[in-house]
mmCIF file of the N, C-alpha and C atoms, coordinates in Angstrom:
data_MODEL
# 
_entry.id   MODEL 
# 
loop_
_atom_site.group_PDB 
_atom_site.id 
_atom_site.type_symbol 
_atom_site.label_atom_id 
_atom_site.label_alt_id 
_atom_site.label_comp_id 
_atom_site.label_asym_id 
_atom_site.label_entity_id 
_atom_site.label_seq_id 
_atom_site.pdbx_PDB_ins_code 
_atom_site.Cartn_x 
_atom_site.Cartn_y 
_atom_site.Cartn_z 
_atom_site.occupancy 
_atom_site.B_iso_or_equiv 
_atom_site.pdbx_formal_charge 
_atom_site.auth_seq_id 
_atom_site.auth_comp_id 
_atom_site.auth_asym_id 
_atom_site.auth_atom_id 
_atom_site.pdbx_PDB_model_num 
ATOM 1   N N  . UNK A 1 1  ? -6.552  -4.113  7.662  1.00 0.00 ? 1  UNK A N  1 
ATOM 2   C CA . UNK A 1 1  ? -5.660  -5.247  7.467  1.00 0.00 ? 1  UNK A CA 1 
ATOM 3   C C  . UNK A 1 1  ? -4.277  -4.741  7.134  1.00 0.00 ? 1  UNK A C  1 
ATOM 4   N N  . UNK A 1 2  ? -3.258  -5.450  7.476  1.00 0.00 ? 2  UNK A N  1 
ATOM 5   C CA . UNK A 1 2  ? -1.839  -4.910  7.316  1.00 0.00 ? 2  UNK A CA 1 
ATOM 6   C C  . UNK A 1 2  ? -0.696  -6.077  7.854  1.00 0.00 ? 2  UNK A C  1 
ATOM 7   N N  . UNK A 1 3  ? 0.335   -6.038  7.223  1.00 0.00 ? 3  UNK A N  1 
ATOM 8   C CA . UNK A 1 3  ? 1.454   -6.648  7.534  1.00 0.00 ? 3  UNK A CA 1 
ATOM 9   C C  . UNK A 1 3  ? 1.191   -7.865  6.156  1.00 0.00 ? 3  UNK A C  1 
ATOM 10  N N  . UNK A 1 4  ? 1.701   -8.831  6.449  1.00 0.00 ? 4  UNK A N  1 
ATOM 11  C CA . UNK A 1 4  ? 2.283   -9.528  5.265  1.00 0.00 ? 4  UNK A CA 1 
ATOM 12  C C  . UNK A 1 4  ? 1.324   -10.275 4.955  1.00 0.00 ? 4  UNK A C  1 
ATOM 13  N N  . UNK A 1 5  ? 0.115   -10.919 5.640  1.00 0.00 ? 5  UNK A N  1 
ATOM 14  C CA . UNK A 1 5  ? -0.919  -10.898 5.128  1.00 0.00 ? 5  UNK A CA 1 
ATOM 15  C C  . UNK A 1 5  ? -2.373  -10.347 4.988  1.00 0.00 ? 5  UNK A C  1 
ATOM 16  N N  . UNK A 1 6  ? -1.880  -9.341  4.348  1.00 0.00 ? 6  UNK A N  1 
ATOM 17  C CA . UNK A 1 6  ? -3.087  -7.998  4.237  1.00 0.00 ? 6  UNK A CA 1 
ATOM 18  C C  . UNK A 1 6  ? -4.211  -8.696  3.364  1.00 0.00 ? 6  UNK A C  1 
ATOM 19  N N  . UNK A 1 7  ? -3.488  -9.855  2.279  1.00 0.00 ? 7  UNK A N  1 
ATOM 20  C CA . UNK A 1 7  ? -4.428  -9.682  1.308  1.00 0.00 ? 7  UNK A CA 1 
ATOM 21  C C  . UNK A 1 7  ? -5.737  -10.767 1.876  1.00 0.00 ? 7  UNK A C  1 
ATOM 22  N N  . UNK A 1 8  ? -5.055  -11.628 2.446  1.00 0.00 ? 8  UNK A N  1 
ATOM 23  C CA . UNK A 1 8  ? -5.743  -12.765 3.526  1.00 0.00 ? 8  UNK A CA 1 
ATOM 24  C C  . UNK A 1 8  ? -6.936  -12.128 3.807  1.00 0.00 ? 8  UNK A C  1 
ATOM 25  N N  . UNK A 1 9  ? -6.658  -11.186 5.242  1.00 0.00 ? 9  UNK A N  1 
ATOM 26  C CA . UNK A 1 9  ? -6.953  -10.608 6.112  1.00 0.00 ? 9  UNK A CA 1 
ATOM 27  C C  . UNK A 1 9  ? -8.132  -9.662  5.353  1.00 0.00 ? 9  UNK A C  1 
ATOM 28  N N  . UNK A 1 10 ? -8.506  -8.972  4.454  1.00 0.00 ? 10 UNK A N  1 
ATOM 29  C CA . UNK A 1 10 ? -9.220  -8.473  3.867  1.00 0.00 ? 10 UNK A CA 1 
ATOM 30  C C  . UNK A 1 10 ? -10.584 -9.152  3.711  1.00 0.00 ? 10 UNK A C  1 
ATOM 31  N N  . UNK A 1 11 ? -10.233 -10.644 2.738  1.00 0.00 ? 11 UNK A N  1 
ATOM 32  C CA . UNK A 1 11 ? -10.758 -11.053 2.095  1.00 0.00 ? 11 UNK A CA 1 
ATOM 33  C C  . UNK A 1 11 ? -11.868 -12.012 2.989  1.00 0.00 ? 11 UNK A C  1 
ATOM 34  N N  . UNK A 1 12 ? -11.155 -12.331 3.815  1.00 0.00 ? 12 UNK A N  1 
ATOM 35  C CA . UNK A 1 12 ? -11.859 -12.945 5.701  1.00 0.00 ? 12 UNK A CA 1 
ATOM 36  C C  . UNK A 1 12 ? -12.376 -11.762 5.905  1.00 0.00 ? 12 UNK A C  1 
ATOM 37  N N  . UNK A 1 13 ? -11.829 -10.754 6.071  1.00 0.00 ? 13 UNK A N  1 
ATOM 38  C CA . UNK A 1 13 ? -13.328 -9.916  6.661  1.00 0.00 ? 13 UNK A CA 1 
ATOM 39  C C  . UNK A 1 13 ? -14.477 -9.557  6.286  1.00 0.00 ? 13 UNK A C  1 
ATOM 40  N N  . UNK A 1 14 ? -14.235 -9.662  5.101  1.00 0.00 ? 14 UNK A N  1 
ATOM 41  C CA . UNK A 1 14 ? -15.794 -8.918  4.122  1.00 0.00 ? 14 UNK A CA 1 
ATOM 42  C C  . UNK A 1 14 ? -15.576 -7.527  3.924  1.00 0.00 ? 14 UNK A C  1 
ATOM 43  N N  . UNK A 1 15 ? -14.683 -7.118  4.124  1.00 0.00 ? 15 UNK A N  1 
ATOM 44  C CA . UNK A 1 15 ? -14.568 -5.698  3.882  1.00 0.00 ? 15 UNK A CA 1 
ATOM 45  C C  . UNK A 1 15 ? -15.002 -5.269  2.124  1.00 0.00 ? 15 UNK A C  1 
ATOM 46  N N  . UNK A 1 16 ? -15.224 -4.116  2.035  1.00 0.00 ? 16 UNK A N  1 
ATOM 47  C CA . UNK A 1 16 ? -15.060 -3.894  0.445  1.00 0.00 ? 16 UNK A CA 1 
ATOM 48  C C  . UNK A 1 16 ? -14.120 -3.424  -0.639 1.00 0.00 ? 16 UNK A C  1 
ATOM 49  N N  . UNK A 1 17 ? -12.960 -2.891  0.222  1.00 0.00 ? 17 UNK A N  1 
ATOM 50  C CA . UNK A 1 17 ? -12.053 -2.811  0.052  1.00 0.00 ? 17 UNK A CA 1 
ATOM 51  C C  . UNK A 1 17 ? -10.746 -2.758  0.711  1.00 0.00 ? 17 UNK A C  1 
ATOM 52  N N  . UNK A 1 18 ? -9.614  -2.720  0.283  1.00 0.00 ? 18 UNK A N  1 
ATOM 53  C CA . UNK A 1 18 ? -8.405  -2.812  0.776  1.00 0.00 ? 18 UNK A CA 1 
ATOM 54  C C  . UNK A 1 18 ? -7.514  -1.416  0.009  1.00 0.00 ? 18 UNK A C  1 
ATOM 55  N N  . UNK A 1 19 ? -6.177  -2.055  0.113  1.00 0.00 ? 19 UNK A N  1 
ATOM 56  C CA . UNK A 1 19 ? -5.324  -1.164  -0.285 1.00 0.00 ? 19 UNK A CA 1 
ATOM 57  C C  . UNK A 1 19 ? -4.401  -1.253  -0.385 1.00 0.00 ? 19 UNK A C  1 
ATOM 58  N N  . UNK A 1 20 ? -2.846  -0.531  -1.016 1.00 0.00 ? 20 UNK A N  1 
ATOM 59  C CA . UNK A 1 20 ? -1.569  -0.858  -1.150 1.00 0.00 ? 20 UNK A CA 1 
ATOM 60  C C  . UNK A 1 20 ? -1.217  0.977   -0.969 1.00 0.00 ? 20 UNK A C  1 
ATOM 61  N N  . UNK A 1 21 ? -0.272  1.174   -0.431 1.00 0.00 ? 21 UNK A N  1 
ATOM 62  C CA . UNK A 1 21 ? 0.438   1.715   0.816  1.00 0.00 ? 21 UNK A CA 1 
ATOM 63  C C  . UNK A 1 21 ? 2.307   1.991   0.946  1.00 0.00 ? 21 UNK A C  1 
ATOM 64  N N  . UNK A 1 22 ? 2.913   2.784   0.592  1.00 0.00 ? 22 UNK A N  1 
ATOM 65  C CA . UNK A 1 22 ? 4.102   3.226   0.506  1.00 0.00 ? 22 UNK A CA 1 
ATOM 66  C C  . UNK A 1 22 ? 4.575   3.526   2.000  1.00 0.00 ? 22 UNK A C  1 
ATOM 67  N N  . UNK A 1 23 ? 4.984   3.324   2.507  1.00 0.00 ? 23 UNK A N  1 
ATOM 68  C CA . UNK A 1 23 ? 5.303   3.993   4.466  1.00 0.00 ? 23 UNK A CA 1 
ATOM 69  C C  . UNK A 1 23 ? 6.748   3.844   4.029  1.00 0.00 ? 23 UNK A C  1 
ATOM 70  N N  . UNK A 1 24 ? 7.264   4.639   5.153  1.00 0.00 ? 24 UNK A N  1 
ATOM 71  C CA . UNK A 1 24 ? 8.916   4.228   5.878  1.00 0.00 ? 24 UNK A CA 1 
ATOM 72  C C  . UNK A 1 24 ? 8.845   3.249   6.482  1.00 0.00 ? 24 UNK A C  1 
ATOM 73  N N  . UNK A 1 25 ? 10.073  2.379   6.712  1.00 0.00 ? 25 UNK A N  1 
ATOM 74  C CA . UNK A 1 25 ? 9.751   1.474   7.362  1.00 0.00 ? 25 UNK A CA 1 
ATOM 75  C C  . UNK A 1 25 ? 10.761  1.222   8.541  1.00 0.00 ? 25 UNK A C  1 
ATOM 76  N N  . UNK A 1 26 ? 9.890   1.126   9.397  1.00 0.00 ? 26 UNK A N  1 
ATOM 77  C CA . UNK A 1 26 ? 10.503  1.113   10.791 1.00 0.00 ? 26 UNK A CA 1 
ATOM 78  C C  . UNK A 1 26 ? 10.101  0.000   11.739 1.00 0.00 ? 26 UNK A C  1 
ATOM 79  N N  . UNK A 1 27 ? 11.243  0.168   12.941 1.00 0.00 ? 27 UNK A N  1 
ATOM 80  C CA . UNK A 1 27 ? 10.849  -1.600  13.399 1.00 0.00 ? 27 UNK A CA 1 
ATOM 81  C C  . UNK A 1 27 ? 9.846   -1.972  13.523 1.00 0.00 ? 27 UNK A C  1 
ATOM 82  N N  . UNK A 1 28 ? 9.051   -1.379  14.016 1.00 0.00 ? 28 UNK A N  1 
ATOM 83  C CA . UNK A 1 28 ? 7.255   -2.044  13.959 1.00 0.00 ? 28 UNK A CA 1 
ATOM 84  C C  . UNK A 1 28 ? 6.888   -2.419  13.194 1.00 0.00 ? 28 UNK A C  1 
ATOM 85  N N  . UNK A 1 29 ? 6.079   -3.159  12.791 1.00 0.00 ? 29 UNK A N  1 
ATOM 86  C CA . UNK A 1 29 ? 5.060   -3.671  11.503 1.00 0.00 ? 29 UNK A CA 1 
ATOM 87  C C  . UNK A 1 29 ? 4.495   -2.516  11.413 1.00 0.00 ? 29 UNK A C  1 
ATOM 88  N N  . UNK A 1 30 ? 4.279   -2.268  10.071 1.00 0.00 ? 30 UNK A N  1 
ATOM 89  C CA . UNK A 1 30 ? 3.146   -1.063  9.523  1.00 0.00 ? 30 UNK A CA 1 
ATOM 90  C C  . UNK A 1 30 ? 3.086   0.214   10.048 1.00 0.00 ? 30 UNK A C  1 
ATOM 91  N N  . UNK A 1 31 ? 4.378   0.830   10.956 1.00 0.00 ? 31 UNK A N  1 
ATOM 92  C CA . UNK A 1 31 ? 4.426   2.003   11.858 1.00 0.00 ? 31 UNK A CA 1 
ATOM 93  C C  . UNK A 1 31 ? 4.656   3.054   11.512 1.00 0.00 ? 31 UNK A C  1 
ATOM 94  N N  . UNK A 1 32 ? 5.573   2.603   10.194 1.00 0.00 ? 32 UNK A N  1 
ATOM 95  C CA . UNK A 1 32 ? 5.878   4.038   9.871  1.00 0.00 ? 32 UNK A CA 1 
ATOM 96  C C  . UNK A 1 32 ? 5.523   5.031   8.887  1.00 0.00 ? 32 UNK A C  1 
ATOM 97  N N  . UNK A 1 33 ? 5.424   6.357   8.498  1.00 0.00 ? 33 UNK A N  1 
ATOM 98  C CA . UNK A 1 33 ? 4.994   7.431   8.482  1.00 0.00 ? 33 UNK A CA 1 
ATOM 99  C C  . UNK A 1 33 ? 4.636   6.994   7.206  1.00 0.00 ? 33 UNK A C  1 
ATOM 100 N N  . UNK A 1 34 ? 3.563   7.202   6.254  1.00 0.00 ? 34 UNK A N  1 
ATOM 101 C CA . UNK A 1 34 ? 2.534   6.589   5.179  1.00 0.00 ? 34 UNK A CA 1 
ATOM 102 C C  . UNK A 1 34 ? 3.059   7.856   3.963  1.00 0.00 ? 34 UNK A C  1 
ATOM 103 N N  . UNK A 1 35 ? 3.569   7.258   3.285  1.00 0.00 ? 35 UNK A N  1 
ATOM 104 C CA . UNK A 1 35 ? 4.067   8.466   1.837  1.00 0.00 ? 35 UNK A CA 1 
ATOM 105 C C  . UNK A 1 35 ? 3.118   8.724   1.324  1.00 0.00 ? 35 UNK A C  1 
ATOM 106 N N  . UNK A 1 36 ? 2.412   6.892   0.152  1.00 0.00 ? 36 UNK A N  1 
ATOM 107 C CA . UNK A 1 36 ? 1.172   6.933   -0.222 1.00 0.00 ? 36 UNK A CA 1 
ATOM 108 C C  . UNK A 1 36 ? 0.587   6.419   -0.490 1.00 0.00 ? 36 UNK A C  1 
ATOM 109 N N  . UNK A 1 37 ? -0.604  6.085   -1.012 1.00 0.00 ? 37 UNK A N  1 
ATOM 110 C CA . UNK A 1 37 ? -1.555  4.913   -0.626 1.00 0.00 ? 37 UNK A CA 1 
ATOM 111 C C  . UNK A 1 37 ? -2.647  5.002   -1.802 1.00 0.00 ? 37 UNK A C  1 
ATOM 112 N N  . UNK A 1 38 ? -3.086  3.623   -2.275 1.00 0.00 ? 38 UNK A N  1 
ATOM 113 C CA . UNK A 1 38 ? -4.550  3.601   -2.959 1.00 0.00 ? 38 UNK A CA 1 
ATOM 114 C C  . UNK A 1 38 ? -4.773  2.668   -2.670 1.00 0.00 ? 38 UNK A C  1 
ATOM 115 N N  . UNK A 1 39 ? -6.452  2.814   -2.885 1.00 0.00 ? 39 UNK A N  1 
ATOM 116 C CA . UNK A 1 39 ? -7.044  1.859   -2.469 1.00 0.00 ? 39 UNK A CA 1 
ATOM 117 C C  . UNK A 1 39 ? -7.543  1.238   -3.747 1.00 0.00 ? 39 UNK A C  1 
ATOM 118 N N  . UNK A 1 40 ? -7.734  -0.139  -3.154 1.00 0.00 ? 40 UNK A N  1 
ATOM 119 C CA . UNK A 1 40 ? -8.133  -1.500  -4.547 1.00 0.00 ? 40 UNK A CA 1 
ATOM 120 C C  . UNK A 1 40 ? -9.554  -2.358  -3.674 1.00 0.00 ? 40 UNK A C  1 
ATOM 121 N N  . UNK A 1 41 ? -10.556 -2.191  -4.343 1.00 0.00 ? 41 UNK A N  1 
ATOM 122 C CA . UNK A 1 41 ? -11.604 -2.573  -4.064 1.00 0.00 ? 41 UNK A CA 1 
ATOM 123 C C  . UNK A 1 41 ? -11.792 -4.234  -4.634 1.00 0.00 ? 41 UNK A C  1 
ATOM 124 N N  . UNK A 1 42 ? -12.484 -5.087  -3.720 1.00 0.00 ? 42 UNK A N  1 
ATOM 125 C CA . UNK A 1 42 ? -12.902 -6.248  -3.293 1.00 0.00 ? 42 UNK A CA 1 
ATOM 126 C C  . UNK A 1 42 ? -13.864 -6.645  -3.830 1.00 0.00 ? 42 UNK A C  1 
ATOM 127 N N  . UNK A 1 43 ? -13.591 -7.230  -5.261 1.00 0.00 ? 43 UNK A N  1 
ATOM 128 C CA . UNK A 1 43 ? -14.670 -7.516  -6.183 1.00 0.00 ? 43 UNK A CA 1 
ATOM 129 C C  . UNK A 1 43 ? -14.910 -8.944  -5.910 1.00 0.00 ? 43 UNK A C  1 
ATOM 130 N N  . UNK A 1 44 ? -16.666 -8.984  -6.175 1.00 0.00 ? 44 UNK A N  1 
ATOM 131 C CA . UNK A 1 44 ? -17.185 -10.218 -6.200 1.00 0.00 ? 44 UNK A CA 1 
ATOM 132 C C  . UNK A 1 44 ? -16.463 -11.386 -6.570 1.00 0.00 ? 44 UNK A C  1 
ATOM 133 N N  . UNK A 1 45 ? -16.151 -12.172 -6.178 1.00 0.00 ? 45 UNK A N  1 
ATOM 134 C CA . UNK A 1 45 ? -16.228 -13.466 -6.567 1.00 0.00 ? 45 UNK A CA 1 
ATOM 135 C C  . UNK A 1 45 ? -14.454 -13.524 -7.086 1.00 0.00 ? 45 UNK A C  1 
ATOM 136 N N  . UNK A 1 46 ? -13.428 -12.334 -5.790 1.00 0.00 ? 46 UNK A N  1 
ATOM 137 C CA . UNK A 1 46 ? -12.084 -12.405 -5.799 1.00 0.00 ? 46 UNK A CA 1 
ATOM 138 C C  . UNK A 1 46 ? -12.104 -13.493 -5.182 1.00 0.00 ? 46 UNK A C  1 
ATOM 139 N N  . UNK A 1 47 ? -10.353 -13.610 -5.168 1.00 0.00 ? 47 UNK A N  1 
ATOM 140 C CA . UNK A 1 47 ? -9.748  -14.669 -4.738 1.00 0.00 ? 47 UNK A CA 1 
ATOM 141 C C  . UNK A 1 47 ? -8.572  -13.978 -4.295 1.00 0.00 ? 47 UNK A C  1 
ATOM 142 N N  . UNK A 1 48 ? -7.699  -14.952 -3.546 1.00 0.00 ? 48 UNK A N  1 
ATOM 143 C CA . UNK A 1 48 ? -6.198  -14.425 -3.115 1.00 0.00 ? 48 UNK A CA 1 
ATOM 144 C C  . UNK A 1 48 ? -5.536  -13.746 -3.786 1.00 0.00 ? 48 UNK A C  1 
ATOM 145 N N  . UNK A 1 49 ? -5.387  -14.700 -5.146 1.00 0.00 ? 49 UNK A N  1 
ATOM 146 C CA . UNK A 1 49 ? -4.639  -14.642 -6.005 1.00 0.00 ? 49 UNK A CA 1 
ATOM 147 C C  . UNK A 1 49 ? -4.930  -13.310 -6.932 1.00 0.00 ? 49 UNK A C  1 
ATOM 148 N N  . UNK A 1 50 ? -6.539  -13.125 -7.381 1.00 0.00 ? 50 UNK A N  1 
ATOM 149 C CA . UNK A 1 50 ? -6.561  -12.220 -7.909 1.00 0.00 ? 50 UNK A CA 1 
ATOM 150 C C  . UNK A 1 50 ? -6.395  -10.551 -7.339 1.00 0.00 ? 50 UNK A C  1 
ATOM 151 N N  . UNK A 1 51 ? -7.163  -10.655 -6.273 1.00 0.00 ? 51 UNK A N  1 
ATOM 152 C CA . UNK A 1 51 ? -6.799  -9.385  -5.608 1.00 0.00 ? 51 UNK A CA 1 
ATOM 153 C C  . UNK A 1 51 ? -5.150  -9.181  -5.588 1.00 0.00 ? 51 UNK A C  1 
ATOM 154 N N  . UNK A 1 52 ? -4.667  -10.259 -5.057 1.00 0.00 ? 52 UNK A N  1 
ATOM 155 C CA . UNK A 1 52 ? -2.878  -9.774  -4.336 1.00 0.00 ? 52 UNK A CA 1 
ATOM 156 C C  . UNK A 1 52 ? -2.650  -9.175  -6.361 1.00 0.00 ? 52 UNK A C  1 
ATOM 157 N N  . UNK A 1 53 ? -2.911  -9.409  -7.297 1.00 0.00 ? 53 UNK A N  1 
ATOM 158 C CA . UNK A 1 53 ? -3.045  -8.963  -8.516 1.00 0.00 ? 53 UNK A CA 1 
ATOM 159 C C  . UNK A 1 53 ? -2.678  -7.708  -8.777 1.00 0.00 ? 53 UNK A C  1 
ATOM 160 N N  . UNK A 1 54 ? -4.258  -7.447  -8.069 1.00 0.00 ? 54 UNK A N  1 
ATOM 161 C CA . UNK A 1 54 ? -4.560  -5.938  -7.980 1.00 0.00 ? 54 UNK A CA 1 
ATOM 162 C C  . UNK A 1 54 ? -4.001  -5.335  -7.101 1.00 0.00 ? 54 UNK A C  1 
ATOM 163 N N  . UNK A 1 55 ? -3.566  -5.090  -5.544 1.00 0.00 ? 55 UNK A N  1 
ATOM 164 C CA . UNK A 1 55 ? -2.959  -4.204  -4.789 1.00 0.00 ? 55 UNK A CA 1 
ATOM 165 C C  . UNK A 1 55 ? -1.378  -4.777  -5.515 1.00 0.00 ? 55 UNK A C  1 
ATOM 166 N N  . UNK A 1 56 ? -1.249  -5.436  -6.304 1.00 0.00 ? 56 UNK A N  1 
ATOM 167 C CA . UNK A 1 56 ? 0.476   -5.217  -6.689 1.00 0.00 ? 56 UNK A CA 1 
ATOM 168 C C  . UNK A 1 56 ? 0.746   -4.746  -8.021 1.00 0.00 ? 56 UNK A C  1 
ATOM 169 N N  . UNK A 1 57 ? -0.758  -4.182  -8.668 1.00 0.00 ? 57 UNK A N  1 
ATOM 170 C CA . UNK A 1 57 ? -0.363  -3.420  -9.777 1.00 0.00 ? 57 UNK A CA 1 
ATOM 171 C C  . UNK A 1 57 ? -0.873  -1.969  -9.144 1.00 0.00 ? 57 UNK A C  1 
ATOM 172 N N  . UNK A 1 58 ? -1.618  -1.339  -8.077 1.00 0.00 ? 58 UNK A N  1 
ATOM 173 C CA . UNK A 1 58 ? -1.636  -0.483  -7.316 1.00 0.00 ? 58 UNK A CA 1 
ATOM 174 C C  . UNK A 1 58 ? 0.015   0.195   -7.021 1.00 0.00 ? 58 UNK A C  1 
ATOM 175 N N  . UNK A 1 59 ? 0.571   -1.332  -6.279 1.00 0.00 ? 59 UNK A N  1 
ATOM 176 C CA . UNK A 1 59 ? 1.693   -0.748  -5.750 1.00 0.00 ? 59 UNK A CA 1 
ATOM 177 C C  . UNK A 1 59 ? 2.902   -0.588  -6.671 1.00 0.00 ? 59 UNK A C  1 
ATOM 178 N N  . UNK A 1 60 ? 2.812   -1.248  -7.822 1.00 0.00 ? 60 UNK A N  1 
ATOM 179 C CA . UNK A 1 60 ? 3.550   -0.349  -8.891 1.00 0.00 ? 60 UNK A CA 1 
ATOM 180 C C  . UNK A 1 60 ? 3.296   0.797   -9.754 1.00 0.00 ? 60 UNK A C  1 
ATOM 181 N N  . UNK A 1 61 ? 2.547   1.242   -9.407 1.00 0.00 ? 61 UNK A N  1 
ATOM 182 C CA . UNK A 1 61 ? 1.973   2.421   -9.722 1.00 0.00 ? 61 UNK A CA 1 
ATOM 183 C C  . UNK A 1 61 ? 2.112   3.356   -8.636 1.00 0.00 ? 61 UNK A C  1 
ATOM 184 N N  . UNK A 1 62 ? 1.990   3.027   -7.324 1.00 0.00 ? 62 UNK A N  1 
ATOM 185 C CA . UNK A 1 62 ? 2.660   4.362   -6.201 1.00 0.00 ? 62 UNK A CA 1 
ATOM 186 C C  . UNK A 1 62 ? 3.771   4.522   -5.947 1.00 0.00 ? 62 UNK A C  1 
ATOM 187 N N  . UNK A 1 63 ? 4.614   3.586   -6.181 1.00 0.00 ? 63 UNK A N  1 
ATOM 188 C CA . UNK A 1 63 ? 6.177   3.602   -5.512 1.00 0.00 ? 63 UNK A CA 1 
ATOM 189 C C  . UNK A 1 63 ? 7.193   4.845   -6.075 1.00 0.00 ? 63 UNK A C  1 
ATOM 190 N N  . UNK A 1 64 ? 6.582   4.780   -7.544 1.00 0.00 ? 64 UNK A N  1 
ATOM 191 C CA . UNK A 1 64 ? 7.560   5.774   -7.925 1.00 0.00 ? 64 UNK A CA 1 
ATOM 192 C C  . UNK A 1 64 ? 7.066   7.178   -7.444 1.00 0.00 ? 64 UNK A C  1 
ATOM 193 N N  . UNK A 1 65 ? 6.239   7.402   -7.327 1.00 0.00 ? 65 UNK A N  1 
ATOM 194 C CA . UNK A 1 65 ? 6.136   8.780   -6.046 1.00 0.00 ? 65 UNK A CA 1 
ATOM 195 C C  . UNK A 1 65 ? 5.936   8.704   -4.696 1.00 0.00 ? 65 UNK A C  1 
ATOM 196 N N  . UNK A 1 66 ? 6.206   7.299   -3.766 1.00 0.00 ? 66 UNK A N  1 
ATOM 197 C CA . UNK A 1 66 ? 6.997   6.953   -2.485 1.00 0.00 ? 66 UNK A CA 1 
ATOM 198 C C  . UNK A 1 66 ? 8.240   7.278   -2.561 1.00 0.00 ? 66 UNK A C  1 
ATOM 199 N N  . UNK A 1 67 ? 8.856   6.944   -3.882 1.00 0.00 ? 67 UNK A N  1 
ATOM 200 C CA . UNK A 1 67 ? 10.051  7.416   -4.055 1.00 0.00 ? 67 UNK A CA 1 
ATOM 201 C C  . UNK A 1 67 ? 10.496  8.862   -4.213 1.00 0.00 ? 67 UNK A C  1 
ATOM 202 N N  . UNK A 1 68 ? 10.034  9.316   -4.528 1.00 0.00 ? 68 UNK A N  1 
ATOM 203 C CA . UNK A 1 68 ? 9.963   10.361  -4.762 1.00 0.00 ? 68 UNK A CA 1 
ATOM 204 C C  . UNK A 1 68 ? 9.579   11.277  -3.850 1.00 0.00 ? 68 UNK A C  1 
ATOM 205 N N  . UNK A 1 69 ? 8.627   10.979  -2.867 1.00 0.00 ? 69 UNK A N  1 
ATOM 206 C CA . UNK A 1 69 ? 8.395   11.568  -2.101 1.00 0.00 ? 69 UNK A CA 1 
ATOM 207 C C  . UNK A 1 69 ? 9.708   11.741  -0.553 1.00 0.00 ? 69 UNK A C  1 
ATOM 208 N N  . UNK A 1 70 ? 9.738   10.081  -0.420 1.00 0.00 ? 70 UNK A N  1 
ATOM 209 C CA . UNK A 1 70 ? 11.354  9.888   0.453  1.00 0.00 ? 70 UNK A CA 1 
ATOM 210 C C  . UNK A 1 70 ? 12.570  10.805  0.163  1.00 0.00 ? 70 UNK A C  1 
ATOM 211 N N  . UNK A 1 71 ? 12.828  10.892  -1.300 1.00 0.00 ? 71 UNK A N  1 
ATOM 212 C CA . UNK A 1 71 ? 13.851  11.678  -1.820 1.00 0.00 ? 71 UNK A CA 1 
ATOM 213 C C  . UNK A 1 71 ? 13.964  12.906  -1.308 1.00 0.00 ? 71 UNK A C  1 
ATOM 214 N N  . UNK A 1 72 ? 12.890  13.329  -1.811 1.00 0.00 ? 72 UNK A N  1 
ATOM 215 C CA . UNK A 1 72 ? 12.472  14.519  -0.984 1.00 0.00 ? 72 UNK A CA 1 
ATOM 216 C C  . UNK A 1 72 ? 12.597  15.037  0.381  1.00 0.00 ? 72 UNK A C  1 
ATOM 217 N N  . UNK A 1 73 ? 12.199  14.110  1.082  1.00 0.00 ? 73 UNK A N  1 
ATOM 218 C CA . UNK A 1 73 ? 12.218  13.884  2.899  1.00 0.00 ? 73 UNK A CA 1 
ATOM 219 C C  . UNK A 1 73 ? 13.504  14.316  3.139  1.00 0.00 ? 73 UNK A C  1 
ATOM 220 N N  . UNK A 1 74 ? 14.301  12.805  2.379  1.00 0.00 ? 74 UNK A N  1 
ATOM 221 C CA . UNK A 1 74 ? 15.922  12.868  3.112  1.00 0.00 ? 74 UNK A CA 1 
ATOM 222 C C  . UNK A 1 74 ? 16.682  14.265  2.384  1.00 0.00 ? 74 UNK A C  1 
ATOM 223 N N  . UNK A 1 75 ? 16.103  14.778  1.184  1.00 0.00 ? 75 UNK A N  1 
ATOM 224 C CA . UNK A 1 75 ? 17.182  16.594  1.047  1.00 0.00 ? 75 UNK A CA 1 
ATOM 225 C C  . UNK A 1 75 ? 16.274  17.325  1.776  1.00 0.00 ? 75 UNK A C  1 
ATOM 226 N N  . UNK A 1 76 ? 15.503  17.039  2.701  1.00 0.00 ? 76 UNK A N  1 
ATOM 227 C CA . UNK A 1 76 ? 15.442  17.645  3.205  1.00 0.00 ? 76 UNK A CA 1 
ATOM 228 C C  . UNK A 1 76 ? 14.310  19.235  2.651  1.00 0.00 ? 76 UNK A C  1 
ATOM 229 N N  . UNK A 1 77 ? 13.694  18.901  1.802  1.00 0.00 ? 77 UNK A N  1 
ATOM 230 C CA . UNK A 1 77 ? 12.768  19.309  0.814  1.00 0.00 ? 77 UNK A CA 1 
ATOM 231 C C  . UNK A 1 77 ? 11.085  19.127  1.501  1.00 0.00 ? 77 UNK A C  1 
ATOM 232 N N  . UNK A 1 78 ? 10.112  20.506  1.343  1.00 0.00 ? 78 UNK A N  1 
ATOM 233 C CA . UNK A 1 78 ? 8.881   19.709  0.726  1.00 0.00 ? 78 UNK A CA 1 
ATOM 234 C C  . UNK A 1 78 ? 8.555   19.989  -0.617 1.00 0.00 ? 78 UNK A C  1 
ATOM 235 N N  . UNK A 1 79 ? 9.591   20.129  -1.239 1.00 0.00 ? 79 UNK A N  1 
ATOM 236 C CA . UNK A 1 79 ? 8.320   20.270  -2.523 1.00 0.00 ? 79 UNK A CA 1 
ATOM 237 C C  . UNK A 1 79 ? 9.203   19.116  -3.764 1.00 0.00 ? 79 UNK A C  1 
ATOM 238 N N  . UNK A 1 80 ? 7.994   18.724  -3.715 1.00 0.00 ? 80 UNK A N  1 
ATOM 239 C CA . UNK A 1 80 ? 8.187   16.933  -4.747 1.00 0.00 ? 80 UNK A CA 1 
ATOM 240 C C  . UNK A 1 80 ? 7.186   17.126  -6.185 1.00 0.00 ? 80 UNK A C  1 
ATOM 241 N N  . UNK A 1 81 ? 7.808   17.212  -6.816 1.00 0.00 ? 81 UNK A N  1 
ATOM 242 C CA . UNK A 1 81 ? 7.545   17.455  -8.514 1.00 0.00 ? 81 UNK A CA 1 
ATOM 243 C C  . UNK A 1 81 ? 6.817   16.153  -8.754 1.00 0.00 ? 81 UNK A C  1 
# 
């Protein structure tokens, strides 16, 4: 599942889990190159509301080393502390 309604799209499938996801972003939906990612698992008896919860306390918890990792990219660096 991906694009703006990931959390939808999950929760319709039955999957068991999902995830939240740092990329570049480029014109495509969801195309570009993946910094970093965790996954947030699909507990019984979620809802929209609660999951989108969970992959958005996921995704405040990766960004600052998406960030970090980008930083990196653009000097032109691999090595990210």
């Amino acid at each position: 599942a991906g694009g703006m309604d990931a959390v939808e799209q999950a929760l319709a499938s039955g999957t068991r889990r999902t995830g939240a996801t740092v990329h570049v972003v480029t014109a495509e939906l969801d195309a570009g190159p993946i910094l970093v990612q965790e996954a947030v698992p699909i507990l019984e008896g979620d809802t929209v509301e609660t999951l989108r919860q969970r992959v958005h306390e996921a995704e405040y918890r990766i960004l600052p080393q998406g960030i970090r990792l980008m930083e990196a990219r653009l000097a032109g660096s691999s090595t990210v502390r």
